[in-house]
C-alpha positions in Angstrom: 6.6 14.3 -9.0 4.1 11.6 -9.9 5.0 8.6 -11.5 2.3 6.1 -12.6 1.9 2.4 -14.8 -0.8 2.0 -16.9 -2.1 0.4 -20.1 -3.1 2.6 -23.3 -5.0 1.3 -26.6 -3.6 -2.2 -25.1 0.2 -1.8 -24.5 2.0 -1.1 -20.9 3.7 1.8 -20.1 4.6 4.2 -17.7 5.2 7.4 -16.6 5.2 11.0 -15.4 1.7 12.4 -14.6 1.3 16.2 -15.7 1.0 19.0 -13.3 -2.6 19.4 -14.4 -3.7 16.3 -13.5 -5.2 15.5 -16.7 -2.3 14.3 -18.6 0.1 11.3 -18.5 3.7 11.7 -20.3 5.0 8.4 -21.3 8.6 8.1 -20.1 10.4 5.3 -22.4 11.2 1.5 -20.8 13.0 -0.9 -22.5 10.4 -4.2 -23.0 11.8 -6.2 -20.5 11.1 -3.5 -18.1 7.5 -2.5 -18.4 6.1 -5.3 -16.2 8.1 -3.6 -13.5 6.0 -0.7 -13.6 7.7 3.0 -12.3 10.1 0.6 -9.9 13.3 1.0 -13.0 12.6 4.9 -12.3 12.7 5.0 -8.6 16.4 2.6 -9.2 17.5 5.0 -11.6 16.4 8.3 -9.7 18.5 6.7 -6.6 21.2 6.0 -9.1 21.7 9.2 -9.8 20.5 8.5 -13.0 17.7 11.3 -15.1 14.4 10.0 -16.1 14.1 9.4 -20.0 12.9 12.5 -21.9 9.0 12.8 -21.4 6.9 11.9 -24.8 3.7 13.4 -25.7 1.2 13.8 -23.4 -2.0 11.4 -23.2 -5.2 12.1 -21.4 -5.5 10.4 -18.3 -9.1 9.6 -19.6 -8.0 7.6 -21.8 -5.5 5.5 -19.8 -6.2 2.7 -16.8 -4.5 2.7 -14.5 -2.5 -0.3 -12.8 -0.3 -0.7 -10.1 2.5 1.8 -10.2 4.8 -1.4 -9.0 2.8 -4.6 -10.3 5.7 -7.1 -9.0 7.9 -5.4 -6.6 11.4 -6.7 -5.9 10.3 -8.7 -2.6 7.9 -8.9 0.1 6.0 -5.8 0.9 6.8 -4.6 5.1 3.7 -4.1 6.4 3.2 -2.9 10.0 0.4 -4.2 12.4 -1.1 -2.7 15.3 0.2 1.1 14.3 -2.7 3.1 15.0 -3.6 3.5 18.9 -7.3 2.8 18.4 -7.3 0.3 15.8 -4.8 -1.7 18.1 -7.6 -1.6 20.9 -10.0 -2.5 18.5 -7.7 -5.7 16.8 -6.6 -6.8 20.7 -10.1 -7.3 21.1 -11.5 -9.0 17.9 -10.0 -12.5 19.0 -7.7 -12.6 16.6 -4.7 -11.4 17.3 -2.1 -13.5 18.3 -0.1 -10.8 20.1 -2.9 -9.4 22.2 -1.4 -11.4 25.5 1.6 -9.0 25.4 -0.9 -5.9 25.4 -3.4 -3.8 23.6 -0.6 -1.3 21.9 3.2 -2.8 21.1 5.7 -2.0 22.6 7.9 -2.4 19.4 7.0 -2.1 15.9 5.3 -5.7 14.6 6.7 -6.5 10.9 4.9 -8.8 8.5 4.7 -9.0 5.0 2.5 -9.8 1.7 4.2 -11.7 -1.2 4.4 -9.5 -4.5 2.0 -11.7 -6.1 -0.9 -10.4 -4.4 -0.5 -6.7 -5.6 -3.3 -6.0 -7.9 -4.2 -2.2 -9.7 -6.9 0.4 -9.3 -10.0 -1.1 -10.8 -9.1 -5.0 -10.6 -11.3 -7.3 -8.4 -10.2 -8.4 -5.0 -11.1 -12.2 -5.3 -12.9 -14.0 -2.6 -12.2 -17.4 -2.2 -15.2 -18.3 -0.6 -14.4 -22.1 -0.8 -11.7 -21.3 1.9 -12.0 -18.4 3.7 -15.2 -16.2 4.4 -13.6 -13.6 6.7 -12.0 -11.3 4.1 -11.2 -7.9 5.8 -10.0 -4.2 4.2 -7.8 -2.4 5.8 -6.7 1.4 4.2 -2.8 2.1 4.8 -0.3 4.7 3.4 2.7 2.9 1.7 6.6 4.1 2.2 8.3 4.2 -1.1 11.7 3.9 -0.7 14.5 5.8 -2.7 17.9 5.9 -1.3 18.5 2.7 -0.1 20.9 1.7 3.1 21.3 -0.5 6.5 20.8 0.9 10.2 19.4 4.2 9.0 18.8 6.5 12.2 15.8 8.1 12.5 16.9 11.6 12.4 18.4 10.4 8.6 15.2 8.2 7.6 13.4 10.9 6.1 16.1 11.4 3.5 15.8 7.7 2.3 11.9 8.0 1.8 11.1 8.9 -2.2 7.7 9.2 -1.7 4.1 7.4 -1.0 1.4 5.3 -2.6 -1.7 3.6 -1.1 -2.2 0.0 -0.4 -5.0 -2.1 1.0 -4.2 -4.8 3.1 -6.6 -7.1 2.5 -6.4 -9.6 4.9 -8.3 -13.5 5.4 -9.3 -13.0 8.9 -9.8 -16.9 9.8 -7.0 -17.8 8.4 -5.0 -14.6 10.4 -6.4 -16.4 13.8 -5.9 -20.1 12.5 -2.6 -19.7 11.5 -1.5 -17.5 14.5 0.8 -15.7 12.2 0.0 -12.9 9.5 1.6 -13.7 6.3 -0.6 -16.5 5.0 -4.2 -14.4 5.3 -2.3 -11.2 3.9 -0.6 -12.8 1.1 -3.7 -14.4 -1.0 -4.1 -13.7 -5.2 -5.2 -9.9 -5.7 -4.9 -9.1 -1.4 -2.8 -5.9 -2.4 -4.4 -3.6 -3.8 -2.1 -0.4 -4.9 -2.3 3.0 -6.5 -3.2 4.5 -8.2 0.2 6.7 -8.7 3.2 6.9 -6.4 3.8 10.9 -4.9 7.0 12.2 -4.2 7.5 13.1 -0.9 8.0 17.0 -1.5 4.5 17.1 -2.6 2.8 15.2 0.4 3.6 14.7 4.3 3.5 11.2 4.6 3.9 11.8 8.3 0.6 14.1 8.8 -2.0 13.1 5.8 -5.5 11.8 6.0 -6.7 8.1 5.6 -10.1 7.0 4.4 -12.1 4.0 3.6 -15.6 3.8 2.3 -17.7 0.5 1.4 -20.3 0.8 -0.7 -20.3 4.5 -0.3 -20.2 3.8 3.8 -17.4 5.5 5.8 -15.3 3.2 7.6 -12.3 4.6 8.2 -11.1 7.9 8.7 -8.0 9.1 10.7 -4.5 11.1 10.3 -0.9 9.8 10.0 0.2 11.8 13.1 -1.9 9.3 15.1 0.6 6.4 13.7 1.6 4.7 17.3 5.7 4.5 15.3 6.4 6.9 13.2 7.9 6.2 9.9 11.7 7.3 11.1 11.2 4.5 13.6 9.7 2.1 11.1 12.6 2.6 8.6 14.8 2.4 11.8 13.1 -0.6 12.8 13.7 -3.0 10.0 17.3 -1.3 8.5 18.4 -1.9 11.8 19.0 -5.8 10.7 17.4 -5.6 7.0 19.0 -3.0 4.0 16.3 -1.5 2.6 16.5 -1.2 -1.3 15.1 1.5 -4.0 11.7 0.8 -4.6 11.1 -1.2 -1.2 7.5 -0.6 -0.1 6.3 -0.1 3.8 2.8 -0.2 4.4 2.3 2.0 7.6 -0.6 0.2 9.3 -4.5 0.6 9.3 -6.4 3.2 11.7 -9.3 2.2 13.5 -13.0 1.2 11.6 -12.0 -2.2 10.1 -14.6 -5.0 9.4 -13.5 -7.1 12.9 -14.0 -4.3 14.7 -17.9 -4.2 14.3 -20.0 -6.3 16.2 -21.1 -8.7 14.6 -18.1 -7.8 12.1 -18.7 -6.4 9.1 -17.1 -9.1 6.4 -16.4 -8.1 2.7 -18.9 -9.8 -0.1 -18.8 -10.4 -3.8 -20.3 -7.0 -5.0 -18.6 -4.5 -2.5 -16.5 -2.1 -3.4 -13.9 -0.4 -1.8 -12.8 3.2 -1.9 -9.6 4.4 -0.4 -8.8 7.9 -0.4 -5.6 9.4 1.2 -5.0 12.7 0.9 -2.0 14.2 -1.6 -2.4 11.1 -3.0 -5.8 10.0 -4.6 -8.1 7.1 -4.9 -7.4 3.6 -4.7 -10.8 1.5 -5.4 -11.7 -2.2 -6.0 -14.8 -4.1 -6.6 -14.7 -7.7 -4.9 -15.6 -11.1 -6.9 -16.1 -14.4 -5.7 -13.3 -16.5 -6.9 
């Protein structure tokens, strides 16, 4: 199953895209739902609840895309340090505050990005060149959960996962280092990009699926989820152990190795890039940046 948000001749909606992958079927939200994207699905599928009777279908041409969850409920978990070579790579850029305890964790390290920063396929990733110049891309695959609960084992974490989208975790560098904490630099206006569908999780392996990250048409980033340093059983393990998890939750897996700090001198995001993600199963998530 594929559910998606977008607009069409200038109204929201959302809903179920076609097996061909040419067609969208609207699926029917009362008004005061729409802003929430395909999140009132994902509550209702968890619910036990059927989806709305599929309308007519519309060609995806003729639809944009946004965010499949434009607000979510709460703060986004995001996951730093996951990937064994991009942790090398971040211990040694300077900024990271937990490089004194070791290249790669030892446990999981949470964060998070504020909803507000979640932005749709297409829409600019502002720069705020007045106070940062440091802005950094970094490709991840996204958790969707569906059945919600609190200390979920491992062995069972699988069965809360309803499927997967892509995010970007955009991230202020300077202020990442200044700040000696994560949230701040990762929680800016338009720092989350998402999309451009979320994927059930019988139609994709989440947990061996390939990540990749092009600016301007240059490769960046390219790696597999079975080089994740935890796993996503141990991340849902991780943070249910203390934290219940909700429908619709969203857990951004970490970034693999090839991101902008990493270069030397680094390789900084400007006004005019763009930024192509492409994860496998999934599709293409890709923003233009704008000075702000």
């Amino acid at each position: 199953m594929r559910l998606a948000a977008y607009r069409f001749q200038g109204a929201a909606g959302a809903g179920l895209v076609a097996a061909d992958g040419l067609h969208i079927h609207p699926l029917g939200l009362p008004a005061h739902e729409r802003p929430l994207g395909v999140l009132p699905f994902i509550e209702r599928l968890a619910a036990g609840q059927a989806l709305p009777a599929p309308g007519a279908a519309i060609p995806l041409g003729e639809v944009t895309f946004t965010a499949p969850i434009p607000r979510p409920r709460r703060n986004i978990f995001c996951v730093g340090k996951n990937y064994h070579a991009h942790a090398r790579e971040f211990a040694g850029s300077g900024f990271d505050s937990s490089a004194a305890a070791g290249d790669v964790p030892a446990h999981p390290i949470i964060f998070s990005k504020v909803p507000e920063s979640v932005i749709g396929p297409g829409e600019p990733i502002l720069v705020p060149t007045a106070v940062s110049t440091a802005i950094d891309y970094e490709a991840e695959l996204a958790v969707v959960i569906g059945r919600g609960g609190k200390g979920i084992r491992a062995a069972d974490a699988m069965g809360h996962v309803w499927g997967y989208t892509i995010v970007n975790d955009v991230t202020a560098r300077d202020w990442q280092g200044r700040h000696s904490q994560w949230l701040m630099g990762k929680s800016f206006d338009t720092f989350c990009p998402m999309g451009p569908m979320l994927v059930s999780a019988d139609e994709v392996n989440g947990q061996d699926t390939r990540v990749r990250l092009w600016v301007n048409g240059e490769p960046r980033q390219d790696a597999s989820t079975r080089d994740l340093i935890f796993d996503i059983p141990t991340l849902i393990e991780t943070i249910s152990a203390g934290i219940t998890l909700y429908p619709g939750d969203l857990i951004a897996t970490g970034t693999p190795v090839g991101v902008g700090i990493g270069f030397k001198p680094p390789k900084y995001l400007q006004p005019g890039d763009v930024v192509r993600i492409e994860i496998d199963g999934i599709g293409v998530l890709e923003n233009p940046l704008q000075a702000a």
